[in-house]
N, C-alpha and C positions, 0 to 999 in steps of 0.2 A: 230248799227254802227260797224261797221269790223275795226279793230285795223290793225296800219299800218305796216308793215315789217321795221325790222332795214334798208334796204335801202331805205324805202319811208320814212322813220323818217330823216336817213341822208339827203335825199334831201331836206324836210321841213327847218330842221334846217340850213344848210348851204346858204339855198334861203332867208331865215328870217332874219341872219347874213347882207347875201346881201343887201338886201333893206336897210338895212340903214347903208347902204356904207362900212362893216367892211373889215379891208385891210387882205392882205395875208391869205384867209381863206384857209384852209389845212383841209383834213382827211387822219386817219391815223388806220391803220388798228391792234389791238393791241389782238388780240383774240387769244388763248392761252400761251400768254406773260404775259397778269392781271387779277386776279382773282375778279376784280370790274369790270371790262366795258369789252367791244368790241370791241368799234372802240372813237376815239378820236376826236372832231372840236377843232380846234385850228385857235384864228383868232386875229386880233389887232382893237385897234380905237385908233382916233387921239389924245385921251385926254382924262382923268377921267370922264368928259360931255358926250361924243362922245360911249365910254365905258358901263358906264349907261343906255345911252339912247340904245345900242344894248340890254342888258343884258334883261333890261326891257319891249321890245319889242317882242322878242324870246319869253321871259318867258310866256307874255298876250298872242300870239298868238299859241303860242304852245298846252297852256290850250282852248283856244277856238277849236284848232284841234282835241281834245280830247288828247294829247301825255302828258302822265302824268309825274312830279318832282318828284323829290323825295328829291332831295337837292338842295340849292341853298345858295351861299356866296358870300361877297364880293360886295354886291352890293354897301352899304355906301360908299367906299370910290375910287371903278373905278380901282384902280390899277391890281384888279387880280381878274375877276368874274369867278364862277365855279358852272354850272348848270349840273346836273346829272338827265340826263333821263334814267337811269340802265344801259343799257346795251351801252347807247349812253354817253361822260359826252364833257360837253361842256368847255372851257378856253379863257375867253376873258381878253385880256390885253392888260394896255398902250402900248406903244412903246417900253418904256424907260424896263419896265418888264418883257417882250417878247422877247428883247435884254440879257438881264441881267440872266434872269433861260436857257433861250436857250431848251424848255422842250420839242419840237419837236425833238431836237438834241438826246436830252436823251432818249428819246423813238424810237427814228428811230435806234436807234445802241442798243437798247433788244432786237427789231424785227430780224433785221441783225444776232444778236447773236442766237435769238431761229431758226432760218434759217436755222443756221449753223449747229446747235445741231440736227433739223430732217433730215440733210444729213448724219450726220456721219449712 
């Protein structure tokens, strides 16, 4: 079985997301910014239920695709899941959580910043 490229993984993962309906799903491209990952999925559910039922979804079908974890948190309690496919990590959150760390935010303006540093 032929291992799939960080962009057939992104696709996997963010269509996985999809199916069960996760909102605002975003990638984010973090590759020479973190010395853990790559590239970022960041997405929401409706509710700690909605949350879960992504996290665990992803998680099943990603293993049946062969796309192996390495970590995985947060699933107990919905507010803040965090699956890490190396070079891929995954963040799924409430709403209310999503609003509140703002972590696309934060990540989008290191990018911007490492941008800026290979023009000078």
């Amino acid at each position: 079985m032929k291992e799939n490229t960080t962009k057939e993984k992104l696709e996997i993962i963010t269509q996985l997301a999809k199916d069960k309906k996760a909102e605002n799903v975003i990638v984010l491209d973090v590759e020479g910014t973190s010395d853990l990952t790559d590239q970022l999925v960041i997405c929401s559910g409706d509710g700690d239920i909605h949350t879960r039922t992504i996290g665990k979804y992803v998680i099943e079908e990603a293993k049946k695709m062969g796309i192996p974890i390495h970590h995985k948190e947060g699933l107990e309690n919905g507010l803040w899941i965090l699956i890490d496919f190396g070079v891929i990590v995954m963040h799924i959150f409430n709403k209310e959580t999503r609003d509140y760390y703002k972590l696309e935010d934060l990540w989008e303006e290191l990018v911007r910043n490492r941008n800026k540093t290979k023009e000078l």
